[in-house]
Residue frames as a rotation matrix with the C-alpha (Angstrom) as fourth column:
UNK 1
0.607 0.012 -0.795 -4.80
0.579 -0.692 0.432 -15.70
-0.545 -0.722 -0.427 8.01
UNK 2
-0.652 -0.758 0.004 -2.02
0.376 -0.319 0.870 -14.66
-0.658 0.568 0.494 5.58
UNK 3
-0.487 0.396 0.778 -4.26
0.734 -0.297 0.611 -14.05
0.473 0.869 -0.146 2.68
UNK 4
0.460 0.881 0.110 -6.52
0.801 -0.466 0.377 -11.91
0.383 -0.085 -0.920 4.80
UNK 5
0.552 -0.321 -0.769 -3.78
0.407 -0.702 0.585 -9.92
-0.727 -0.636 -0.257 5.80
UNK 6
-0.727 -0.509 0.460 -2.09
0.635 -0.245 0.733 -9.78
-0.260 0.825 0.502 2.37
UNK 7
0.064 0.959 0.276 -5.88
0.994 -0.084 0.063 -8.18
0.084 0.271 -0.959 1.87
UNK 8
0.735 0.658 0.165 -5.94
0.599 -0.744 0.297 -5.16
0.318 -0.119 -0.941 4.10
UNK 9
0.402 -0.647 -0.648 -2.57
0.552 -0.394 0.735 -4.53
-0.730 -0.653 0.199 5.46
UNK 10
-0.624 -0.768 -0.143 -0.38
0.676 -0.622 0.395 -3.59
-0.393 0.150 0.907 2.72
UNK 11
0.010 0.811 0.585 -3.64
0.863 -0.303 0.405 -0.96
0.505 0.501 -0.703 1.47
UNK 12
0.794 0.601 -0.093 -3.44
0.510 -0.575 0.640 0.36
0.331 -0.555 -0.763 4.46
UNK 13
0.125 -0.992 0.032 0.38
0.944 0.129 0.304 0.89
-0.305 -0.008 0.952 4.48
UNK 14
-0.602 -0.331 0.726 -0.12
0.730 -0.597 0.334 3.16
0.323 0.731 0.601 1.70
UNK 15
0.502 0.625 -0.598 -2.62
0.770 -0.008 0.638 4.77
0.394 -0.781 -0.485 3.65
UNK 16
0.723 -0.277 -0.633 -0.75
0.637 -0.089 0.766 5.41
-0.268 -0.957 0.112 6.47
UNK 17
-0.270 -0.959 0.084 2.49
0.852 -0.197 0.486 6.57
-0.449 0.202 0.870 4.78
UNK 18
-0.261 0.238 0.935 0.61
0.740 -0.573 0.353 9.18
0.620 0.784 -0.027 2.48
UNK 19
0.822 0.568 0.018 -0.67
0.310 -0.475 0.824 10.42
0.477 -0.672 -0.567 5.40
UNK 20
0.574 -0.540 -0.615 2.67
0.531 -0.326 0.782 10.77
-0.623 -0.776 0.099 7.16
UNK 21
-0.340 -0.913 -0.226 4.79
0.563 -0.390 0.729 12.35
-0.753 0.120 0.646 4.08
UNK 22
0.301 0.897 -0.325 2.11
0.080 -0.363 -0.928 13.63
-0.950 0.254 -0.181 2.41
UNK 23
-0.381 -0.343 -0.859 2.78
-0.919 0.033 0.394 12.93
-0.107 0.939 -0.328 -1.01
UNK 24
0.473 0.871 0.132 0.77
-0.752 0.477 -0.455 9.70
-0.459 0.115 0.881 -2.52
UNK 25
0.708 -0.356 -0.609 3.25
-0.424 0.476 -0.771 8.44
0.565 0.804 0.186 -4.96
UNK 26
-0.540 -0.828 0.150 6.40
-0.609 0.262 -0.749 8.39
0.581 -0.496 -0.646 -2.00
UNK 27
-0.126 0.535 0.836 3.62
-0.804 0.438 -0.401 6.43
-0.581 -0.723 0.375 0.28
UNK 28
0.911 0.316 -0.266 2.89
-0.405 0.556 -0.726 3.94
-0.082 0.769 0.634 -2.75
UNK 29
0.274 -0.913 -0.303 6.86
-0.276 0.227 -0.934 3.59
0.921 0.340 -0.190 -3.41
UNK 30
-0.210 0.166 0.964 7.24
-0.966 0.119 -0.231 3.22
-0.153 -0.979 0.135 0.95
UNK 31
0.486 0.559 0.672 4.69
-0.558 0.790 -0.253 0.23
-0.672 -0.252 0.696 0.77
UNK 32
0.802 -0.299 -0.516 6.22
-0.327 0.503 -0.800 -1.11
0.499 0.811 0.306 -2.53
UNK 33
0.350 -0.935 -0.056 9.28
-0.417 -0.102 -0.903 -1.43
0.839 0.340 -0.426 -1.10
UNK 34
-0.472 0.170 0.865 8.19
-0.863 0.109 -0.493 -3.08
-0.178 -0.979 0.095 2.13
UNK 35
0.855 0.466 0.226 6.27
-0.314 0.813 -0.490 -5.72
-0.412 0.348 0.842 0.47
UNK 36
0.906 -0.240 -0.349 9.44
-0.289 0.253 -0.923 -6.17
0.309 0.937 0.160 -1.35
UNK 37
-0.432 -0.869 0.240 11.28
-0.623 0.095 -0.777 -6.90
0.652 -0.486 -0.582 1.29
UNK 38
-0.049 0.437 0.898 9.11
-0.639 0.677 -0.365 -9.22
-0.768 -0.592 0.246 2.95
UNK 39
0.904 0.285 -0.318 8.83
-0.427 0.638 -0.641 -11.05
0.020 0.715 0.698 -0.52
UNK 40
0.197 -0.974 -0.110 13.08
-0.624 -0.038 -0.780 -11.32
0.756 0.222 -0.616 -0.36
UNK 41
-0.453 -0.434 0.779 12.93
-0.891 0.195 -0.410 -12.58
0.026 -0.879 -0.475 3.44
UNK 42
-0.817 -0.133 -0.562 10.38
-0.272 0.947 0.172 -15.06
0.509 0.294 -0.809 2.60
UNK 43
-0.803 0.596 0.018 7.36
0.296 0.424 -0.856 -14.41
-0.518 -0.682 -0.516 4.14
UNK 44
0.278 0.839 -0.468 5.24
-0.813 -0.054 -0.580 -13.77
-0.512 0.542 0.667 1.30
UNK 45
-0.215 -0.898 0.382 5.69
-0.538 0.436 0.722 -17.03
-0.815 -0.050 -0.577 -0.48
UNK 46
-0.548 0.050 0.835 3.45
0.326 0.932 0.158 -17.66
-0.770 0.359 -0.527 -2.86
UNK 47
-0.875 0.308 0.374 2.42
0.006 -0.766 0.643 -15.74
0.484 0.565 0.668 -6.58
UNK 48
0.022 0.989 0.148 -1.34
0.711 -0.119 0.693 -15.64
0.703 0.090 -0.705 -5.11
UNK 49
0.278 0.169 -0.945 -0.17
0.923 -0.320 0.215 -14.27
-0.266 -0.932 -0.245 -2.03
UNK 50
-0.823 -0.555 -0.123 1.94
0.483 -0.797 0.361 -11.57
-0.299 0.238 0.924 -4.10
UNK 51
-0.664 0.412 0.624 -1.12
0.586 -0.232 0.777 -10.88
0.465 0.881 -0.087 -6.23
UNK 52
0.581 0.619 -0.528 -3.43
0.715 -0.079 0.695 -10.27
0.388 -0.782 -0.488 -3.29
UNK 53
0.051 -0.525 -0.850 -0.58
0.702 -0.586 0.404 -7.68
-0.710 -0.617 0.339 -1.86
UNK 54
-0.873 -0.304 0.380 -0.65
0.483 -0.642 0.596 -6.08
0.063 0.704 0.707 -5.39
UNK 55
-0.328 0.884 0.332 -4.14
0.627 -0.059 0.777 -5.45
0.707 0.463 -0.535 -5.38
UNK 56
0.329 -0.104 -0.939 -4.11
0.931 -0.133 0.341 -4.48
-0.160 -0.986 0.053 -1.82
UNK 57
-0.542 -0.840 -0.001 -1.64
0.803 -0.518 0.294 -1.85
-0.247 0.159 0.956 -3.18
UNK 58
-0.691 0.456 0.561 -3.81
0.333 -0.488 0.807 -0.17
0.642 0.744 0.186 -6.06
UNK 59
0.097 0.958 -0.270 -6.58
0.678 0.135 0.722 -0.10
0.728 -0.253 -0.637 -3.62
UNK 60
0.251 -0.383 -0.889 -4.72
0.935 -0.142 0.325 1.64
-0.250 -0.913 0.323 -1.06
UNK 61
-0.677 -0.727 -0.113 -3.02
0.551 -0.603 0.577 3.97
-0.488 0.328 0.809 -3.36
UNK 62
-0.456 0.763 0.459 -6.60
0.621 -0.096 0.778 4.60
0.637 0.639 -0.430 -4.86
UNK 63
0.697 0.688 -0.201 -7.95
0.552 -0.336 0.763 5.82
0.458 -0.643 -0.614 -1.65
UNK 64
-0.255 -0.623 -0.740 -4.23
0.646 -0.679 0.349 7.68
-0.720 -0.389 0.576 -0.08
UNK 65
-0.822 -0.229 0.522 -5.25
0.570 -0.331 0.752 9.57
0.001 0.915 0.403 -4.09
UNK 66
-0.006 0.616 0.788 -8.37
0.272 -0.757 0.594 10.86
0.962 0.218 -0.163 -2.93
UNK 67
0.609 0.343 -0.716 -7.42
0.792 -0.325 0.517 11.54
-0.055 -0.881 -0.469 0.04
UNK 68
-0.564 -0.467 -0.681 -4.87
0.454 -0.864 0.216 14.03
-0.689 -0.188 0.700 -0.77
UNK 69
-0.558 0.444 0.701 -7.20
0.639 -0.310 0.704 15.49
0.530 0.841 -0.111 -3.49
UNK 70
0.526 0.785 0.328 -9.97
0.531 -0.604 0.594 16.04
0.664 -0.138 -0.735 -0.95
UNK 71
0.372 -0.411 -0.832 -7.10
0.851 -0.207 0.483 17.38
-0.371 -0.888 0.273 1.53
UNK 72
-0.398 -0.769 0.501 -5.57
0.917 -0.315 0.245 19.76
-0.031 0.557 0.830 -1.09
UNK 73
-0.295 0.624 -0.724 -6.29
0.064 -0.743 -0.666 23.45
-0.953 -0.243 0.180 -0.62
UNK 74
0.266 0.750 0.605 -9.03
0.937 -0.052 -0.346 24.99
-0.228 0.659 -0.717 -3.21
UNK 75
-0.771 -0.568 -0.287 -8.00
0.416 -0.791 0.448 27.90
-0.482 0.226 0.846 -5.13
């Protein structure tokens, strides 16, 4: 259950945040820093599980990146 949530959650983090402060990179740095505090408390505990939250990341941040693209106004 952990791994499948290390999958989709913290992706969607970044997501979520990009959407609320509109800005991709502060949503990315948000989620970074949330995973990184759950890694400190101890509930990520193991390097696969980290890896699987990195990836999670990129992916996320990949898609919060075109979404503010296609959101940006056209000139």
């Amino acid at each position: 259950m952990k791994y499948i949530l290390a999958l989709l959650l913290p992706g969607m983090i970044v997501v979520f945040f990009t959407r609320v402060v509109y800005n991709h990179y502060l949503g990315l740095l948000l989620s970074v820093a949330l995973i990184a505090a759950s890694v400190y408390r101890g509930y990520t505990d193991t390097m696969p599980l980290i890896i699987i939250d990195a990836f999670s990341l990129t992916v996320g941040f990949y898609f919060a990146n075109k979404l503010v693209h296609r959101k940006a106004p056209k000139k």
